[in-house]
Every structure is written in C-alpha cells, then in structure tokens.
C-alpha positions as CSV (number, residue, x, y, z in Angstrom):
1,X,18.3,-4.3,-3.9
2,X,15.0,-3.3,-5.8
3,X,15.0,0.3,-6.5
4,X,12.2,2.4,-5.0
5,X,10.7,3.5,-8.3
6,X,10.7,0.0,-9.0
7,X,9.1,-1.2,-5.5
8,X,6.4,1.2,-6.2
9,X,5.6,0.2,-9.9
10,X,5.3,-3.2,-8.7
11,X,2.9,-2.3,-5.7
12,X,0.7,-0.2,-8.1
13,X,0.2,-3.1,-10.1
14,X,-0.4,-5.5,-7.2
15,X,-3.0,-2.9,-5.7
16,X,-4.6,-2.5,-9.8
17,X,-5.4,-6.2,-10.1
18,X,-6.5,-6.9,-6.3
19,X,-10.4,-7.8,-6.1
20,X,-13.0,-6.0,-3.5
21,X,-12.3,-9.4,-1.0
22,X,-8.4,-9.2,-1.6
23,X,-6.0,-7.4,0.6
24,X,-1.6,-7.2,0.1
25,X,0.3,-7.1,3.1
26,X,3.3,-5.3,3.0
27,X,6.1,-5.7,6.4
28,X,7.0,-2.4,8.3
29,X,10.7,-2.5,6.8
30,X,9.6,-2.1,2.9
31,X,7.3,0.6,4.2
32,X,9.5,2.8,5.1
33,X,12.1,2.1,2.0
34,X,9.1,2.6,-0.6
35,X,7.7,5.3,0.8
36,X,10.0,7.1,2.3
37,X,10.7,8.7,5.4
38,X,10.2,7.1,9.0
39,X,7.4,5.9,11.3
40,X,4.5,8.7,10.4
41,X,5.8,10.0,7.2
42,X,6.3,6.8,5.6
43,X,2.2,5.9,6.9
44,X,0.5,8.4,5.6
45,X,2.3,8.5,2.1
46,X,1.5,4.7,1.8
47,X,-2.4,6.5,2.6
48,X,-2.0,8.7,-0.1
49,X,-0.5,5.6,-2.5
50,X,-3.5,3.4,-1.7
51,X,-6.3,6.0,-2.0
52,X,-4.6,6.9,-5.1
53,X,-5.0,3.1,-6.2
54,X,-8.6,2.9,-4.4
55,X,-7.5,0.9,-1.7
56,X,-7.1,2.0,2.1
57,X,-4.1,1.6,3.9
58,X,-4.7,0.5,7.9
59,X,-1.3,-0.1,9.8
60,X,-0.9,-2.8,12.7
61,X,1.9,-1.5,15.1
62,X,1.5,-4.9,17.1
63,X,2.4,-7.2,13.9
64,X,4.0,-4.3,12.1
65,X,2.7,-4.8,9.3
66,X,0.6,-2.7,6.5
67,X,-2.6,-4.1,4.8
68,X,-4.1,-2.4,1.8
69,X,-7.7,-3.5,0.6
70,X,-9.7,-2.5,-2.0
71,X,-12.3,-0.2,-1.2
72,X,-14.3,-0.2,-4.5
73,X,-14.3,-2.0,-7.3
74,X,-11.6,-1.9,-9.7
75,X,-11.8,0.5,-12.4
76,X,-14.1,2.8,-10.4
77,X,-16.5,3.3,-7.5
78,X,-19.9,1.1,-7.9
C-alpha cells in the first residue's frame, strides 16, 4: 500500500498541473487514509490541501466522493 506521504506528493502534483476546466476526483476511502482522521477531520484537511494547491475541495456524501477544481489559474490568481 502507497504510503501517505507518498499519496499526498502524488495529489499535489495532480492538483499543480490541472487546468482552470479540470477537476480530480478522489473516492471517500483514500480521503480519509491521505488525510487523515475520519468523516470531518479528514474534509476539511483535504480543504486546507486544495486551497493550499489553489483548488477547492467540495465533498458529495451521496456518491462519496471528493472533487477538487482549480479555482485560478495555475501559477497564481489572474
């Protein structure tokens, strides 16, 4: 199993090269093992992760799934 460092490298440089039309999904299980913690915890660090990456980070409880898109430009805001 991937390491959790290792999960989060790999997301960073997903969320890096993801246009302002693009969006990652990520399933509710890997989630909670990236960003640790359960349910709430695990949300809002994934928040913190994707504003970090200038993304945002909306959850679906029905599909429960997470979806980051890019909320400006890479490399900075326009």
């Amino acid at each position: 199993m991937e390491q959790r460092e290792d999960y989060l490298l790999r997301l960073a440089s997903v969320l890096e090269d993801i246009g302002a039309d693009q969006q990652v999904t990520i399933r509710d299980r890997y989630i909670e093992q990236a960003f640790g913690g359960h349910g709430a915890l695990a949300l809002a660090e994934a928040e913190v992760f994707a504003r970090a990456h200038g993304c945002t980070f909306r959850y679906d409880r029905i599909e429960q799934r997470g979806l980051f898109t890019r909320s400006y430009p890479a490399g900075g805001r326009a």
